[in-house]
C-alpha positions as a Markdown table, in Angstrom:
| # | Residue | x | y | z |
|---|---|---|---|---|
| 1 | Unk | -15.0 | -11.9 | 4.6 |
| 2 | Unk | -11.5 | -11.5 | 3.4 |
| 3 | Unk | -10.0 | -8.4 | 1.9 |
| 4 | Unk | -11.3 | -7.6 | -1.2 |
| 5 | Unk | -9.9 | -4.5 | -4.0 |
| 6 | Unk | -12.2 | -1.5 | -3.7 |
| 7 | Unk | -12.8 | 2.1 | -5.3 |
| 8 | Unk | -12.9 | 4.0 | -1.4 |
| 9 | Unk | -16.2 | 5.4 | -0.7 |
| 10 | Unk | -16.6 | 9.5 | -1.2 |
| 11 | Unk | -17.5 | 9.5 | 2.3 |
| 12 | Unk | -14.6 | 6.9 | 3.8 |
| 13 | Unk | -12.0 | 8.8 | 1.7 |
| 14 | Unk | -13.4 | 12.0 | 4.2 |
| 15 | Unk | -13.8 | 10.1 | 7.1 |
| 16 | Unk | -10.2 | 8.6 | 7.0 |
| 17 | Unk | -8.1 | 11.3 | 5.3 |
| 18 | Unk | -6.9 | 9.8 | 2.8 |
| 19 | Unk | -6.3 | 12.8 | 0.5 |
| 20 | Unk | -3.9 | 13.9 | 3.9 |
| 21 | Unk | -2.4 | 10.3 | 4.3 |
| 22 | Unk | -1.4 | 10.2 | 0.8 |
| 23 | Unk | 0.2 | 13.7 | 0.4 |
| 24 | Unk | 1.8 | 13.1 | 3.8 |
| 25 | Unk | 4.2 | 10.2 | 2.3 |
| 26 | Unk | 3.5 | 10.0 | -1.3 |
| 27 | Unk | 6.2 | 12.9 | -2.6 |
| 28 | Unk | 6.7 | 11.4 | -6.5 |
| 29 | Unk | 4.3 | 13.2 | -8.1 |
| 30 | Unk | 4.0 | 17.1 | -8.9 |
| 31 | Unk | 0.2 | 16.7 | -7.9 |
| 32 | Unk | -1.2 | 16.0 | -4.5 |
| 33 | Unk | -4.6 | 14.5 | -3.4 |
| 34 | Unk | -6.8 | 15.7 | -4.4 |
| 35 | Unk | -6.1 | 17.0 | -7.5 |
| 36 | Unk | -3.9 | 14.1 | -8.5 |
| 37 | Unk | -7.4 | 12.2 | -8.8 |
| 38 | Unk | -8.7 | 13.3 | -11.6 |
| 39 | Unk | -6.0 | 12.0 | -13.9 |
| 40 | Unk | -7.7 | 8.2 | -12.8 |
| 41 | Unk | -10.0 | 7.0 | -15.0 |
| 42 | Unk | -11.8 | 6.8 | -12.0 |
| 43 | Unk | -11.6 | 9.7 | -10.1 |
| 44 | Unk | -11.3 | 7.6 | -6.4 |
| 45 | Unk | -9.0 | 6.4 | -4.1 |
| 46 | Unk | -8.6 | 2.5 | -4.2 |
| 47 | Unk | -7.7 | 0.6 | -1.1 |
| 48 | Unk | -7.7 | -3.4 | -0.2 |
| 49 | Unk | -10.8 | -3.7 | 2.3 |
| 50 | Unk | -12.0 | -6.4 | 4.7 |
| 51 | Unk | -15.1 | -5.4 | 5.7 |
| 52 | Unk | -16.3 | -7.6 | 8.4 |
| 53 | Unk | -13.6 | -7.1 | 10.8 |
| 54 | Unk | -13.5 | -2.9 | 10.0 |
| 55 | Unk | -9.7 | -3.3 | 8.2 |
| 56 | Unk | -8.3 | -1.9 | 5.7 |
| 57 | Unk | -5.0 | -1.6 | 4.0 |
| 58 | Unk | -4.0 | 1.9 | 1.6 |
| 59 | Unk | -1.2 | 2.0 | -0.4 |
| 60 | Unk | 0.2 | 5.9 | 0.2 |
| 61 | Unk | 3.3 | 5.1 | -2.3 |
| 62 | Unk | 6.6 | 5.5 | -2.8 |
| 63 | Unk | 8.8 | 7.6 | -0.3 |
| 64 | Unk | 11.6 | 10.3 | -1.9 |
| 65 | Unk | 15.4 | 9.5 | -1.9 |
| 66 | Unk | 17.4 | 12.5 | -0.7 |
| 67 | Unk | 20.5 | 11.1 | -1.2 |
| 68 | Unk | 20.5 | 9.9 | -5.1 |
| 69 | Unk | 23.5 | 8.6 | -7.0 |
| 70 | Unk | 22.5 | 11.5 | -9.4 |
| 71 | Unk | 22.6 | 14.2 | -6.7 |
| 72 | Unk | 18.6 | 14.8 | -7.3 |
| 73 | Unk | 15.9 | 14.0 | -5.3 |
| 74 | Unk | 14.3 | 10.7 | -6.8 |
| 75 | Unk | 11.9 | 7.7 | -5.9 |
| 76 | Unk | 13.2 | 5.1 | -3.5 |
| 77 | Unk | 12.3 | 1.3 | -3.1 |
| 78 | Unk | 10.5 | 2.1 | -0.3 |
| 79 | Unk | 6.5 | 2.2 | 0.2 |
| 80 | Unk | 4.5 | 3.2 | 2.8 |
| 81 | Unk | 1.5 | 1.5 | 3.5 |
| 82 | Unk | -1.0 | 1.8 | 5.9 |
| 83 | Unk | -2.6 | -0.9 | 7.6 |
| 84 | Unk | -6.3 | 0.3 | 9.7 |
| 85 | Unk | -6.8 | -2.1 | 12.6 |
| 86 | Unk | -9.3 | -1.5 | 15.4 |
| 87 | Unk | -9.2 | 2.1 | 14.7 |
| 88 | Unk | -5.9 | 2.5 | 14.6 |
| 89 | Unk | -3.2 | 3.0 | 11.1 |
| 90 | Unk | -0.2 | 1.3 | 11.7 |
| 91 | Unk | 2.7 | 2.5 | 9.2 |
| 92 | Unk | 4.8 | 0.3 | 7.8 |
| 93 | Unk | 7.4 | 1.0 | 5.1 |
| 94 | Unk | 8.4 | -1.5 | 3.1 |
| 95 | Unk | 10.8 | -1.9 | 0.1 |
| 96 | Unk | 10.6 | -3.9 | -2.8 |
| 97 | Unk | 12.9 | -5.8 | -4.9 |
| 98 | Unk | 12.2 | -8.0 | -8.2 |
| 99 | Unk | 12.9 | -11.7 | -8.7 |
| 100 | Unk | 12.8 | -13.6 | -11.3 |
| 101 | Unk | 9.9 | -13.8 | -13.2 |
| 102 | Unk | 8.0 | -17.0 | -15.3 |
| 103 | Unk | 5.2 | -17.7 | -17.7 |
| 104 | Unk | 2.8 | -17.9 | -14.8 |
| 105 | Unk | 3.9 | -14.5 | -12.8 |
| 106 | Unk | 5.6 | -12.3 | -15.2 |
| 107 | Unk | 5.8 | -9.6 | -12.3 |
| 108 | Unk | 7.8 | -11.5 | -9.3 |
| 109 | Unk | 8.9 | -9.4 | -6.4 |
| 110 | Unk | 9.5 | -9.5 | -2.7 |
| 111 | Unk | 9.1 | -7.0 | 0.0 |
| 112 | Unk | 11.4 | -6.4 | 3.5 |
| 113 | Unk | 9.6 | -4.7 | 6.6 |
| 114 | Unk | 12.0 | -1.6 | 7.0 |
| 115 | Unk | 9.4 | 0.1 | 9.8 |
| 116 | Unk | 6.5 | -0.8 | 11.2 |
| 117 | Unk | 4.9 | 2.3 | 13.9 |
| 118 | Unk | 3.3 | 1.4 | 16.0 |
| 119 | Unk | 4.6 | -2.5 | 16.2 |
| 120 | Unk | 2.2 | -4.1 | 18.2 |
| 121 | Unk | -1.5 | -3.1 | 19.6 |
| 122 | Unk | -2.9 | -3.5 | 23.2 |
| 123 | Unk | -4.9 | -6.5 | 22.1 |
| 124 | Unk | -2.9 | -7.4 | 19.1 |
| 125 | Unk | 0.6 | -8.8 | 18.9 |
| 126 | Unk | 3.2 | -7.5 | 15.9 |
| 127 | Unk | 3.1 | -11.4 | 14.4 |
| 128 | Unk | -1.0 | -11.0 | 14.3 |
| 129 | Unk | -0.1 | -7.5 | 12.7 |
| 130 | Unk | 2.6 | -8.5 | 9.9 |
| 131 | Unk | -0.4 | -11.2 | 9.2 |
| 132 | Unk | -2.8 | -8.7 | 8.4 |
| 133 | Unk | -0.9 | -7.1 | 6.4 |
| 134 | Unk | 0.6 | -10.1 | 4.0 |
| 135 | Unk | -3.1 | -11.1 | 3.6 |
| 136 | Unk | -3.9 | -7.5 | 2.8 |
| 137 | Unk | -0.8 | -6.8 | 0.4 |
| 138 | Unk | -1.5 | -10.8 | -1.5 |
| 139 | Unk | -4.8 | -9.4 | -2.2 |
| 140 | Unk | -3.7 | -5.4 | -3.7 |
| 141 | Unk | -1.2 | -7.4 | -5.0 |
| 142 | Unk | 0.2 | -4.6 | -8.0 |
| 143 | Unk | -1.9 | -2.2 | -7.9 |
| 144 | Unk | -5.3 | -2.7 | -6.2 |
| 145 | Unk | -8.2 | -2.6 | -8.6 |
| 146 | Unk | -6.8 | -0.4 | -11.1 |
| 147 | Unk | -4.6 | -3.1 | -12.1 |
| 148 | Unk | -6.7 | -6.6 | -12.2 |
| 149 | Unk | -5.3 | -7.7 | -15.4 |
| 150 | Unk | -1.4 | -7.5 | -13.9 |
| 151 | Unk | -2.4 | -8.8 | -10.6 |
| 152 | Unk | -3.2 | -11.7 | -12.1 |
| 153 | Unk | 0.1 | -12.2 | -13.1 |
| 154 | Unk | 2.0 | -11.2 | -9.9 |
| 155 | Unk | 3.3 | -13.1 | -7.5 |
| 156 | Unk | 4.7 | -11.6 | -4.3 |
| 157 | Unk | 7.0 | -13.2 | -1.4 |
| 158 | Unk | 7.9 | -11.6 | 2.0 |
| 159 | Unk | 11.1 | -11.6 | 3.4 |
| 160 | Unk | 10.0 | -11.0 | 6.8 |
């Protein structure tokens, strides 16, 4: 089964700790997980799934930049996601930049590996990794299930 856009599970959100993961890189928002929830309209966390082999991908956000052109701290290009393999997150921060976009895919960007922690497992090579995560990300695409309607309409490359 490939990865597929879910709602996350009361009991997986626990289990994993997302609430934690989020507020742990996600700094852009006055509100942290939990509480940030409830102004969804559904009240969950979302993450890109593949059940049968036990991975999944979450999208923790956009990382803060302390050293702004205006002198305040702002939003950067960069994103951390996390990638669960084999019972293990792998980090990776990426950053995103647009291209040009068409009819077809009026939202066209491309994303650069800046990190990637750890880079390779015992039985799993980085390549095998960076796979996992390009099939997971072409799925979430925009924004996971909240956003079906602009997913269909994005197209993203990988410069890495």
């Amino acid at each position: 089964m490939p990865f597929v856009n879910e709602y996350v599970s009361y009991e997986d959100a626990e289990k994993y700790d997302l609430d934690n993961l989020w507020n742990k890189y996600n700094y852009c928002t006055i509100l942290n997980m939990p509480e940030l929830l409830n102004h969804f309209d559904v009240h969950q966390h979302i993450w890109c799934v593949d059940k049968e082999r036990g991975y999944w991908l979450f999208n923790c956000g956009f990382l803060l930049n302390e050293d702004s052109l205006s002198g305040f701290v702002e939003p950067s290009n960069e994103e951390a996601f996390i990638l669960h393999v084999n019972g293990q997150n792998i980090e990776f921060i990426l950053t995103s930049h647009g291209m040009e976009a068409t009819d077809l895919y009026p939202i066209h960007f491309s994303y650069e590996l800046v990190s990637m922690s750890p880079s390779s497992l015992p039985n799993m090579s980085r390549e095998s990794l960076l796979n996992i995560l390009k099939d997971g990300i072409n799925i979430f695409k925009y924004n996971g299930i909240r956003a079906l309607e602009e997913n269909a309409k994005t197209l993203i490359e990988f410069d890495f």
